[in-house]
N, C-alpha and C positions, 0 to 999 in steps of 0.2 A: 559268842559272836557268830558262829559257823551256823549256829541254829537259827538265826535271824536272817542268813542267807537264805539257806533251805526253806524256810517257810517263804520269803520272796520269792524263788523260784520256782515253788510246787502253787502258788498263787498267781501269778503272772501264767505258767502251763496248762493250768486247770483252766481260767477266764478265756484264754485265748482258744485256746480249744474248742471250748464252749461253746462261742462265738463260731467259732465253723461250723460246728456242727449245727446251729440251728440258723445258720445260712443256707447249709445244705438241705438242711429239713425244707428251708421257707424255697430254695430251689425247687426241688423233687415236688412240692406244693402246688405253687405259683405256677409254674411251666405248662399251657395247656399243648393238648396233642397239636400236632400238626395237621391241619386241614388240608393240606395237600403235600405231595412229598414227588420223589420220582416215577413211581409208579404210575401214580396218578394223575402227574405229567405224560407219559408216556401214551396213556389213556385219550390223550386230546384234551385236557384241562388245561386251564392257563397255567401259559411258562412265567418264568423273571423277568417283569420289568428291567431295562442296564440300570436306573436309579435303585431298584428294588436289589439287585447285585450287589450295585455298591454299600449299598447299605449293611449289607449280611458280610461282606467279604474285611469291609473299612472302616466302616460308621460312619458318622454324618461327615465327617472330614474329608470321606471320599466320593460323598456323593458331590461335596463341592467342589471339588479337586474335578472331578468330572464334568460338574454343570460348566467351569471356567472352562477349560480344555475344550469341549465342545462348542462355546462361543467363538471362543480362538481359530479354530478351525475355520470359523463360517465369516471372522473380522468383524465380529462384531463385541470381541471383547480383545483389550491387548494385556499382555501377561508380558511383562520386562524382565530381564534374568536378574535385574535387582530384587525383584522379587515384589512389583510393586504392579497391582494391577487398574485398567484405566477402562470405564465405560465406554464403547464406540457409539453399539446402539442401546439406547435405553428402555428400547419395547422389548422385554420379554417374551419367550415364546412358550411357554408353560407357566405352572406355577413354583415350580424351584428356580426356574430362570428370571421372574420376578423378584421373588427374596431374597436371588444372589445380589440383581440388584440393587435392593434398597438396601440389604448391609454394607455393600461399598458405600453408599454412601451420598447426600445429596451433591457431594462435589464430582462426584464420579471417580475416583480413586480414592486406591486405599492400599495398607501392605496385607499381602497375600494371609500370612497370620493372625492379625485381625480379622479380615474376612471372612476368617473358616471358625474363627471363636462367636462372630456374632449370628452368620448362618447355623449355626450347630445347633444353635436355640431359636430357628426360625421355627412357626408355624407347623408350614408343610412337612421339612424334615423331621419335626417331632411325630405329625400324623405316619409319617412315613412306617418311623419306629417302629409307633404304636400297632399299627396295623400286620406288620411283620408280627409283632409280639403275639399277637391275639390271633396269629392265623398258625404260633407255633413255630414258626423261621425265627423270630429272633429273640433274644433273651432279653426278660422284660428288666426295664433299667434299674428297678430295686431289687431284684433279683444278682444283676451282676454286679452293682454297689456293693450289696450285704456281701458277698461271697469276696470280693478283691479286698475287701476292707476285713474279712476276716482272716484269710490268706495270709497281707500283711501283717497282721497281729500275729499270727502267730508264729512269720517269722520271726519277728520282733524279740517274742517272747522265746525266742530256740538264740538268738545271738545273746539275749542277756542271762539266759540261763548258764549259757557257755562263760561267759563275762562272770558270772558269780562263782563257779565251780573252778577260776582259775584264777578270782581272788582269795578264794577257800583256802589254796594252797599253800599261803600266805603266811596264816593266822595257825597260830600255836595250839593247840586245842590240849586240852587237862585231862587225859587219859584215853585222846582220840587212838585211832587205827588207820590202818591204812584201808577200812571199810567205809570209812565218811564219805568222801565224796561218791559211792553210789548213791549218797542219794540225791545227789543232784544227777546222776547217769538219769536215774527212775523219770521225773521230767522232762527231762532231755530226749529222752526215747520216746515219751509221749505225744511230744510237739512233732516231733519228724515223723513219729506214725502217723500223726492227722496231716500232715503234708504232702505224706507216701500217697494216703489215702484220697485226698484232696485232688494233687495230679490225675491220680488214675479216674475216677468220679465227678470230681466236679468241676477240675478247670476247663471242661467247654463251657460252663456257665461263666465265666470271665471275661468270656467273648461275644463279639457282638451277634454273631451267628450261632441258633442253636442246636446242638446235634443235629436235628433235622435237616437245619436250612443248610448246616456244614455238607451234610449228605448231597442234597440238592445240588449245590453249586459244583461238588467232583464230578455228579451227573449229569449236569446237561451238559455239554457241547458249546464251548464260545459262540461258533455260530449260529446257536436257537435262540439268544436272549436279542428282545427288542426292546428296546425305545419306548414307552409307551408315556402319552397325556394322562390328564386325571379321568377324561371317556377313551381310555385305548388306543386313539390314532395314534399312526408314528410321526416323529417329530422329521421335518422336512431337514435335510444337512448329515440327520443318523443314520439314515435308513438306506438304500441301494446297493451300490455294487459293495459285493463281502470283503475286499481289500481296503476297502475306505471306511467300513466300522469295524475292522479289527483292531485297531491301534485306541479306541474310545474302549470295546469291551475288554481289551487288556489290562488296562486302563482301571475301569471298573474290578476286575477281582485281583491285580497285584499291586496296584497302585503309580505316584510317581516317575519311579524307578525305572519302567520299563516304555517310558515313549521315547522312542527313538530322536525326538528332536530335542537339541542339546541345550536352548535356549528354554522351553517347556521345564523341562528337568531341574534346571536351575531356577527357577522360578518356580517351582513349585518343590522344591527342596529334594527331589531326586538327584542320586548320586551316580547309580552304578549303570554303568555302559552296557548298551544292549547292540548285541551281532546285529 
């Protein structure tokens, strides 16, 4: 019976394994260079868009988290700390502020949650992605599928291996030793090694920012990132005095959590208190 463990567990270690590793392969693949970076920022090349921030820092949930917050601010969108938000005005003034729009909804409210579930698969935000991806900022989204889903696995398979090695313990075995159960150690060490290995390696592909763009966003300066349309201009309400877009580009790379107005917070599911 103990051998029918063993081979389950050295099968489940092996597959899941696997599965990382040619996540990692299709990683290390798929990922093209980064077509710009901080040097070449530095250089006078274009900087981050705050949408293009948020996207590298949150994913599309913060780019909406941010498109609402910014209506908010100008009254032309209201955010209730039930968590329910309501159209004021319904002309858009970009194109994410259009599709924030229409996923609320034609009644013009909606809860906040649904919101960011049916923008996440708007249009734009996808282009948004994509474009990040293909410039090297951000990790393209089968790329960090395959990799979280092998991740998973092979936690998966490191808890059932532990599961089988401690019903092993169990079971009588006809001339066993107290040598059997390495071999479920053998498995066991193999899954945590692709995990060791994993962490160190690949889990910035898990994230929606890629090495690169992670690099990027330490390096510029909250103060350098703008606003920008789909031709560059700054959006009117983001732009001017630096104390009235810190609180949108904070916003932008930590999320939630850190706007100081308590009713924001709560409405958009931020908890922790900012000085």
């Amino acid at each position: 019976m103990w051998v029918s463990l063993v081979a389950v567990a050295w099968v489940a270690a092996l597959m899941s394994c696997a599965r990382l590793c040619r996540a990692a392969m299709a990683a290390a693949r798929e990922s093209p260079a980064p077509a710009y970076g901080p040097d070449r920022a530095a250089a006078g090349e274009p900087e981050l868009g705050l949408y293009e921030a948020a996207f590298l820092a949150g994913g599309p949930s913060r780019v909406t988290d941010l498109a609402m917050v910014a209506m908010s601010r100008q009254r032309r969108l209201l955010l209730a700390h039930t968590g329910w938000a309501t159209v004021v005005d319904p002309v858009g003034r970009d194109e994410v502020e259009r599709s924030l729009i229409a996923s609320i909804g034609p009644g013009g409210q909606s809860l906040i949650p649904a919101v960011r579930a049916v923008h996440a698969a708007a249009d734009c935000v996808r282009a948004l992605g994509e474009r990040l991806a293909s410039a090297g900022l951000a990790v393209p989204a089968a790329v960090r599928d395959g990799m979280t889903a092998g991740i998973r696995q092979t936690w998966a398979a490191t808890v059932l291996v532990c599961a089988l090695l401690a019903a092993s313990t169990g079971i009588n075995r006809p001339g066993g030793d107290a040598s059997d159960p390495l071999w479920f150690v053998l498995p066991l060490l193999l899954t945590v090694g692709c995990l060791v290995i994993a962490r160190i390696e690949a889990h910035p592909y898990t994230r929606w920012a890629s090495p690169a763009g992670q690099e990027l966003l330490r390096a510029i300066p909250v103060p350098r990132l703008r606003h920008r349309r789909g031709g560059g201009a700054a959006v009117p309400g983001l732009t001017g005095r630096s104390d009235d877009r810190t609180p949108l580009m904070t916003l932008a790379l930590c999320g939630p959590a850190v706007l100081r107005d308590p009713a924001l917070r709560a409405a958009l599911g931020g908890s922790r208190q900012v000085a």
